[in-house]
N, C-alpha and C positions, 0 to 999 in steps of 0.2 A: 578036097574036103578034109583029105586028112590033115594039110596043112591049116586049115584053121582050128582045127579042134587042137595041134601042137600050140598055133599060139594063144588059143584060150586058155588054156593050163598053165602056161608059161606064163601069162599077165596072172593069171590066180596066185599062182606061186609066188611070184613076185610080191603080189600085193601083202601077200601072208608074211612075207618076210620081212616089209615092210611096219607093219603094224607092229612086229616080235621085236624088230630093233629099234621102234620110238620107244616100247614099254623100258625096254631099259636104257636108255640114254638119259630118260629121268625121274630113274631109279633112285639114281645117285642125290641129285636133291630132294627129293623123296628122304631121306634117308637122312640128311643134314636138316631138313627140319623138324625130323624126329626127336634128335638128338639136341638142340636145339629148345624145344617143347619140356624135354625129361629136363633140362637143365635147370630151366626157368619155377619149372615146380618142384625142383629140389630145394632152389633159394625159399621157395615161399613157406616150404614145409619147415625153411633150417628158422624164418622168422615168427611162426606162428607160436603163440602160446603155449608154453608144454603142455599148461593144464587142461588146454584144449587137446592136445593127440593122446590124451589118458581116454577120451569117450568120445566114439563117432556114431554117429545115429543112422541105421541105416535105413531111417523110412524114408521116404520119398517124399514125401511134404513136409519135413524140417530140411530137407536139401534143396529144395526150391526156395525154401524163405531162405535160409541163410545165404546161396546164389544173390537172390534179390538185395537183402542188407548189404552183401559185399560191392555191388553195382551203384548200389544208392551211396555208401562210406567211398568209392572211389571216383563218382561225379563229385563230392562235395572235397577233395582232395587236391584237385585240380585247380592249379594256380593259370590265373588269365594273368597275362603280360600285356601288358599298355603301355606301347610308347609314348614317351613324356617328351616334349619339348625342348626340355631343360636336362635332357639326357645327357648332350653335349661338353654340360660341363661335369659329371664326370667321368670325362675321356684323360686318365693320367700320363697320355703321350702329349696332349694338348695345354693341360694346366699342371706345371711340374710343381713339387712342395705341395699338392692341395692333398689333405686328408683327410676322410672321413669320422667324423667325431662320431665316438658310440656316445649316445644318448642315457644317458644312467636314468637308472629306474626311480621313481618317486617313493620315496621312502616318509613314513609316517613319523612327524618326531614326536619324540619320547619322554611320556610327561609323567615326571616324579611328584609322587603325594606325600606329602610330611605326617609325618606319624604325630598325632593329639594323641597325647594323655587321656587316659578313660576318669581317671581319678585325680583331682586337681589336689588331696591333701597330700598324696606324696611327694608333690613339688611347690609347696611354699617359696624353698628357697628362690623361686625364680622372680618372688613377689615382693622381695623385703623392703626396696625403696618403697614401692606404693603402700606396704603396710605401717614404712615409718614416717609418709608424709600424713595416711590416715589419721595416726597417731599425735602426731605433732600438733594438726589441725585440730581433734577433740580437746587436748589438754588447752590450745588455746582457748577454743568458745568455753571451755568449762571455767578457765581464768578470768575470762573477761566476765564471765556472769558474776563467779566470785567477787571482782573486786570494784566492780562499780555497785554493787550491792554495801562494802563496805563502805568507800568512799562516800556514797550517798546517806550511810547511817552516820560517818563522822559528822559530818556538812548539818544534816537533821540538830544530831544531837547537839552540838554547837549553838546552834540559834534555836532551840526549845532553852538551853542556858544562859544565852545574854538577853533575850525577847526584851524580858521586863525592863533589864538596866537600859537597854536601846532606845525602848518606848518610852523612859522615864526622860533623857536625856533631850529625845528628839520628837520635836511635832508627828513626823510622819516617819514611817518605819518600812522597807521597801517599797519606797518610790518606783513605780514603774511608769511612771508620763502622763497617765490618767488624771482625772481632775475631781473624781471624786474616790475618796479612799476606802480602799478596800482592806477588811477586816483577814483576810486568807492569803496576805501575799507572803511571799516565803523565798529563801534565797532563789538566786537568778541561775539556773546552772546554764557557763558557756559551753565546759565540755564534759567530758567521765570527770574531769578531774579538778577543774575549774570552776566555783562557784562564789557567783557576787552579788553585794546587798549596796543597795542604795539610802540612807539617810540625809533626812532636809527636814528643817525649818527649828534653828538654836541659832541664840546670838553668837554673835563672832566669827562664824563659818558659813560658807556659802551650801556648804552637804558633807558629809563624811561617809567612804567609800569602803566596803572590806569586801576583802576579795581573800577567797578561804584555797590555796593550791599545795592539793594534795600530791602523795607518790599515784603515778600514775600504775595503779595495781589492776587495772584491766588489760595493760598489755602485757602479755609474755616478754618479749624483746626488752621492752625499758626494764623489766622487773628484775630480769636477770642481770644489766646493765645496773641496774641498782645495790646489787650486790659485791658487785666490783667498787665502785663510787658511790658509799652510800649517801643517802643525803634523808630528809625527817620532812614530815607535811608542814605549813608552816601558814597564817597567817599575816596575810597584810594591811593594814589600816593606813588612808591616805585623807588627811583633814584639809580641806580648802579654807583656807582664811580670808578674812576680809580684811581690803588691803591696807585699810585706817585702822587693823587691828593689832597690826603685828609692826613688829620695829625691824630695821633693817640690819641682819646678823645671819651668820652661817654658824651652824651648829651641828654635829653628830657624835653618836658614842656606839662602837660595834664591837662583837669578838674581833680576831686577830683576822680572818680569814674572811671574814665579809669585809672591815674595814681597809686591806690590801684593794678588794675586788672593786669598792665605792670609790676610792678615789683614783683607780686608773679610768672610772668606764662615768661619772657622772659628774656632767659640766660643769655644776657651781661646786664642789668638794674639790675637783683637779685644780681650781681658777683661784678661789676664796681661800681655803683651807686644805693645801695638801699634806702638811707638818701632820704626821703622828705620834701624838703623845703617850707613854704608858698611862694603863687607868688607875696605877696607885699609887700617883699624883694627887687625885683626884677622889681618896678613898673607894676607889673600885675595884671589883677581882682585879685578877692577874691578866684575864683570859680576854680585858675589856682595851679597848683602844680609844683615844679620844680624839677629834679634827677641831680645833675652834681657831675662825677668825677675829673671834674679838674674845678677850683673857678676862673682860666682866661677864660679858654674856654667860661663858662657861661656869663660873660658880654662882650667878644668878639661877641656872636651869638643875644646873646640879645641888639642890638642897639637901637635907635633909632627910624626908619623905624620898625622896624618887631613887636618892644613893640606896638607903634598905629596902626599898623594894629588886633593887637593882644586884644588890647581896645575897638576897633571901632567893629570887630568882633567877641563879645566872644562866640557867642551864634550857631556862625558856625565852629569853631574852636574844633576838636575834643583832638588829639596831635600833638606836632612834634618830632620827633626822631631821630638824628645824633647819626654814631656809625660806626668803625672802627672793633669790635667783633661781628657783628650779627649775629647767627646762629640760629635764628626762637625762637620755645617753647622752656622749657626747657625739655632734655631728662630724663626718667627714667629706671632702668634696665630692662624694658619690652618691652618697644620701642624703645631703643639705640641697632642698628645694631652691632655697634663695641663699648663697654664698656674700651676698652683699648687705644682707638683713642680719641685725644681731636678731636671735631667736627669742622669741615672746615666754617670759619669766611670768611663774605665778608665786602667793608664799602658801607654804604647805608643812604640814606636818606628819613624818612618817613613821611610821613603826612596824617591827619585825618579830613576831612571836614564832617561836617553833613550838611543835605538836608533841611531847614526846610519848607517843602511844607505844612504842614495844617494850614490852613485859610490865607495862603499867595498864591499870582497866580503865578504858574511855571516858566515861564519865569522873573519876580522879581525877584523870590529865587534863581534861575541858574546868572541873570546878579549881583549879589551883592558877586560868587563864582569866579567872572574873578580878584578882586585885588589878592584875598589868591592863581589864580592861578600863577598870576603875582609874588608873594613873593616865591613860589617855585624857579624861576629861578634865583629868588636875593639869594637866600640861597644857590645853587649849586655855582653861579662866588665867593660868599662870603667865603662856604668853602674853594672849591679851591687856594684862595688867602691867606689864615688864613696859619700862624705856629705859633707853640708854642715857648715859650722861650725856653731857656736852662732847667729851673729846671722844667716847665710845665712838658720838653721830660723827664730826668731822671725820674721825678715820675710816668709818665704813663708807661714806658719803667719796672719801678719797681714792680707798680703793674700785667703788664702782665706775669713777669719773679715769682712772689708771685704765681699767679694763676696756672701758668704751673708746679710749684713744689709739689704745694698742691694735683693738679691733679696726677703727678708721683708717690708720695707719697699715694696716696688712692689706683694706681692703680696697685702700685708692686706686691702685692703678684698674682692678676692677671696676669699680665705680666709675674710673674716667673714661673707659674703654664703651661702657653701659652708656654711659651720657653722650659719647659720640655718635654711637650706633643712633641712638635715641632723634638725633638733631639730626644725623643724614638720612632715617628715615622721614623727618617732617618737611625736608628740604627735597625729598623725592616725589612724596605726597603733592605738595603744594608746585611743583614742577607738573604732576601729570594734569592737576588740575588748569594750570594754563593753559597746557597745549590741547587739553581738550577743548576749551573754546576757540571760538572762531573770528575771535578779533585780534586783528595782526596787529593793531598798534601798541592794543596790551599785551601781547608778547614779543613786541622791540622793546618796551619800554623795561619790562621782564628779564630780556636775555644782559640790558646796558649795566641793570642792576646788581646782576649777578658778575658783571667781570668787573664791575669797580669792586666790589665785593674780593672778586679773586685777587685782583691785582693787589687790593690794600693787604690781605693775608701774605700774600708774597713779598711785599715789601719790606727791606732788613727795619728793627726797632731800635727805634735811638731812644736814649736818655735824655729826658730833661735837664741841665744843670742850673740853678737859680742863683744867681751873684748875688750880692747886697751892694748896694752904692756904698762908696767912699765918700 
């Protein structure tokens, strides 16, 4: 007995002693994850806010919510990792050289506003061309208004001053095509500057034409242009003659500076009468020049009457131009339609009055142009009555018959070039018309013709020579 109660004690014992050395055997990590614990909330105390460890609340329900946000802020913290695929390549033991490209951020670009002016008067200067094109353009329309306004009163007043003597002279007084006559017609204007009157039905002439050209003072351009080169409005009167009315002569008498210009640029003055004469040959100014191909004509036209009118007014006196060959400028092979036609001559009589309107008043300058109009019509009864002598005609008859050969003569080989052309097209013609029919025999008979034809042109040409008997 006694021995079991010794080893019940001695298992008690044991066991006691047992229990006393697990408690400390882990102790010791007991003890490292204490230390361990204090460590971990020393970091979190060193990251926390300072301004949070300045007030700690110690109720018991802000320490549960704020537990709870901390729980909630540290699920949504947690990054999930998902392997990819394509993880493989960036393994930098497997693809050597390959680098990751940092992706730059998208940046907004950056947009500059120009700064406008509040007030546009203090920067004119930025305006001046447009204010000097503005400018330019007014003073033009204000000029064009100005001077077609004038030109239109000279033009007026002109033909309110010759009306009557026009009227007196001629059946019908601005003709304008119509058939029955109108009491209201009035000059024709072609342009601001250009204005012309038609006259018909007087013996001796077929119509008499004036044509009134002014400076052109509507335009700014020409006007200023005209200041450099001046030049004066100037009237021109052009008389058609009838052709049994007039004799065959070239005649003209101009200033120095029209007379140079008439006989480089007009056909029958360069052809008939190039020679210029002084005009106080002829008792004329100084300032006059004379062209005449026949030496009666010239002081049959130059009378009297027409030299003092010609004295009295040199200064409105441009030319005068009697002429039986006129056919305008002279042609050149650029602007001669037909090179192989002499050009179609009418006779006519010309005259050149200038205007002199500055610093004289309009109606003066127009009443001092009714003698030189009056001498027009002395010069029409005067032609018409005028012949030549006997040797005047053969020599003008000479010279016409000189010009027409010279022209032949210049123009043969054209003309024979034309008449070639001419026969190989009639010879083409009448070829296609063969072959478009459909009779062979007439085109054997056709083709036989045409090479005896060929063959005789090819054949060398002999001479005739004709003997006489012995």
């Amino acid at each position: 007995m006694q021995i079991l109660k010794f080893l019940s004690i001695f298992l008690l014992l044991h066991c006691a002693l047992g229990n006393f050395a697990g408690e400390n055997e882990f102790a010791e990590f007991e003890d490292f994850e204490d230390s361990e614990q204090n460590f971990v909330e020393e970091n979190e105390q060193v990251q926390e806010d300072p301004a949070a460890n300045q007030f700690i609340p110690v109720n018991g329900e802000n320490l549960n919510e704020e537990a709870l946000i901390e729980e909630e802020s540290d699920e949504e913290e947690v990054d999930i990792e998902v392997d990819s695929e394509f993880e493989h390549f960036q393994d930098t033991d497997e693809f050597e050289g390959f680098e990751e490209k940092e992706e730059k951020p998208l940046t907004e670009p950056k947009i500059t506003i120009a700064k406008v002016p509040l007030n546009l008067i203090h920067n004119w200067d930025s305006y001046y061309l447009e204010i000097l094109m503005i400018a330019i353009m007014v003073a033009y329309f204000i000029n064009f208004a100005m001077g077609r306004s004038k030109n239109s009163k000279i033009a007026s007043t002109w033909f309110e001053l010759n009306k009557q003597l026009l009227e007196e002279n001629f059946a019908m007084v601005g003709d304008d095509g119509s058939k029955e006559r109108n009491e209201n017609v009035n000059l024709v204007k072609e342009s601001e500057n250009v204005y012309t009157l038609w006259c018909s039905g007087r013996t001796c002439c077929e119509g008499m034409l004036v044509e009134l050209r002014l400076i052109k003072r509507h335009d700014l351009v020409a006007l200023i242009a005209n200041l450099m080169k001046p030049s004066v409005d100037q009237v021109h009167i052009t008389v058609r003659m009838s052709k049994e009315d007039m004799d065959n002569f070239v005649f003209a008498a101009a200033i120095k500076k029209t007379a140079l210009q008439i006989t480089k640029d007009l056909q029958d003055i360069s052809i008939y009468s190039p020679e210029r004469k002084a005009g106080e040959k002829f008792n004329l100014p100084a300032s006059f020049q004379v062209m005449s191909e026949i030496g009666e004509a010239t002081s049959a036209m130059l009378d009297s009457k027409i030299i003092a009118i010609l004295n009295k007014y040199p200064e409105y006196v441009d030319y005068i131009h009697f002429s039986d060959q006129f056919s305008g400028m002279k042609l050149t092979d650029d602007i001669n339609p037909n090179p192989n036609k002499m050009p179609d001559v009418e006779k006519v009589l010309r005259f050149g009055f200038n205007l002199q309107t500055k610093g004289v008043p309009l109606e003066e300058t127009l009443t001092r142009l009714k003698p030189l109009m009056s001498m027009v019509f002395y010069c029409m009864d005067k032609v018409k009555r005028y012949r030549l002598s006997r040797e005047g005609k053969l020599k003008a008859d000479k010279n016409r018959q000189k010009v027409e050969e010279a022209f032949l003569k210049s123009t043969h080989q054209a003309r024979a070039e034309a008449a070639a052309a001419k026969r190989e097209e009639k010879k083409r013609q009448e070829k296609e018309k063969i072959l478009a029919e459909e009779d062979p025999e007439k085109q054997r008979r056709w083709e036989i013709k045409e090479e005896k034809r060929q063959a005789k042109k090819r054949a060398p040409r002999m001479k005739q020579l004709k003997v006489k008997a012995l």
